[in-house]
Every structure is written in C-alpha cells, then in structure tokens.
C-alpha positions in Angstrom: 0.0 0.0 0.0 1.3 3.5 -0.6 0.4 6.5 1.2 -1.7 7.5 -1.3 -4.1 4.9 -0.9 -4.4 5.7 2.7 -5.6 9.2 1.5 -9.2 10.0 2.5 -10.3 12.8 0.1 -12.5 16.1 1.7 -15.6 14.5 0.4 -15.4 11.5 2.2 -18.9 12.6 4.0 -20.8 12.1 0.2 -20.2 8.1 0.3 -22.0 6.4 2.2 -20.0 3.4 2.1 -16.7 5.6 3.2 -18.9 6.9 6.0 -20.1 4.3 7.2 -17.1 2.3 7.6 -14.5 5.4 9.0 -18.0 5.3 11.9 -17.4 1.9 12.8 -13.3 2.4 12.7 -13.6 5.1 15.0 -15.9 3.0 17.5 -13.4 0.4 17.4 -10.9 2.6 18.0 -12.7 4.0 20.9 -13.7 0.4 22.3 -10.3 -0.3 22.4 -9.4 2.5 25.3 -12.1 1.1 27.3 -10.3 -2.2 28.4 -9.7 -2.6 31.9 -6.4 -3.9 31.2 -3.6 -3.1 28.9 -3.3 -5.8 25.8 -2.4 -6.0 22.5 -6.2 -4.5 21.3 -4.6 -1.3 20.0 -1.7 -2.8 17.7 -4.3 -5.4 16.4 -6.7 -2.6 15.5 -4.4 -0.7 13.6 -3.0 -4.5 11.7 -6.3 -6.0 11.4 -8.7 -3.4 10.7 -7.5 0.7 10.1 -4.6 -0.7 7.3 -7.2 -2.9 5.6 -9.5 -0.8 5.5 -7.8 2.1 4.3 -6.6 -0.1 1.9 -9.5 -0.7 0.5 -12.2 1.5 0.6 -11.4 4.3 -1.7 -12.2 1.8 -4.1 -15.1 0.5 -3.0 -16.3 3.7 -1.1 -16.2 5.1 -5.4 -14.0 7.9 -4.5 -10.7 6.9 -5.8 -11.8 8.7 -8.6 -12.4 11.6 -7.0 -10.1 14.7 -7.1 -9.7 17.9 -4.5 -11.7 19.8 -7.3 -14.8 17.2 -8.0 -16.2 14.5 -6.0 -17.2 11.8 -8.4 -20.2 10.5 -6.1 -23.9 10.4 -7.9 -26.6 10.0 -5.5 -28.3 7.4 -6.9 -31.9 7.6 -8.3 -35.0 7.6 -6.0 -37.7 5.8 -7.7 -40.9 6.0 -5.1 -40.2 9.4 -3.8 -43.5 10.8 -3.6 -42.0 13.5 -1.3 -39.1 14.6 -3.2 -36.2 13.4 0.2 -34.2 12.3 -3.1 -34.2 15.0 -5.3 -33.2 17.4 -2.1 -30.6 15.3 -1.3 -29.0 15.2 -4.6 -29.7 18.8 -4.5 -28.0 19.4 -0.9 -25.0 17.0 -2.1 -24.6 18.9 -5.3 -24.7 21.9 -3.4 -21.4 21.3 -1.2 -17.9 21.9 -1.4 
C-alpha cells in the first residue's frame, strides 16, 4: 500500500459506504481505550482493521476517482419518492464543497 491509498479525500462525507465504515473504525478505535487492562487490542486494531480498510475502501467507497476539485459520487436515483427526500438530497449533495 502506498500512502496515497491511505488518502481520505475532503468529500469523504458524500459516500455512504466511506462513512459508514471510518463510523465503525472510530468506534473500534474508541472500544479499544475502554479495556480494563492493557493488551495487544490497539496494535491489532491498527493490523487487522485501520490498514485494511484504508486499503480498501477508496475503491469500493467510489471515490478513488475523485479529485480535491470534483467529488465523483452520484446520489443514486430515487424511484418511489412521492416527497421529493431524493431529489433534495441530490440537490444538498450537489450543493457542497
């Protein structure tokens, strides 16, 4: 892995897949300074889940083709949306830097 892969781009917040899995990093993280007694917890989180994940995710969080300029993220098509949520949403996505 390069450093470059471990690069999480300003509009990390837009995917919900990249979002959703720095959440449950950070709870890990957390859960892991909650122990009672001192262990191994912290070294394996960074080994077995912040370096894999990292890894990983800009691909399939769909913003390794994203750029500091333009955020590549498409909120996907709402088809029952008799209240318009989706087409605010895109709008309020759209709408951010």
């Amino acid at each position: 892995m390069t450093g470059s892969d471990a690069v999480i781009p300003p509009c990390w917040y837009r995917h919900p897949v990249a979002v959703e899995e720095l959440t449950a990093l950070t709870v890990s993280h957390q859960s892991t300074y909650t122990l009672d007694e001192p262990g191994s917890e912290l070294s394996a989180f960074h080994v077995q889940w912040l370096w894999p994940t990292l890894r990983d995710l800009a691909e399939r969080a769909g913003y390794k083709r994203c750029t500091d300029a333009k955020c590549s993220f498409t909120a996907p098509d709402i088809v029952d949306d008799p209240g318009g949520l989706g087409k605010w949403v895109s709008g309020d996505i759209a709408a951010r830097h």
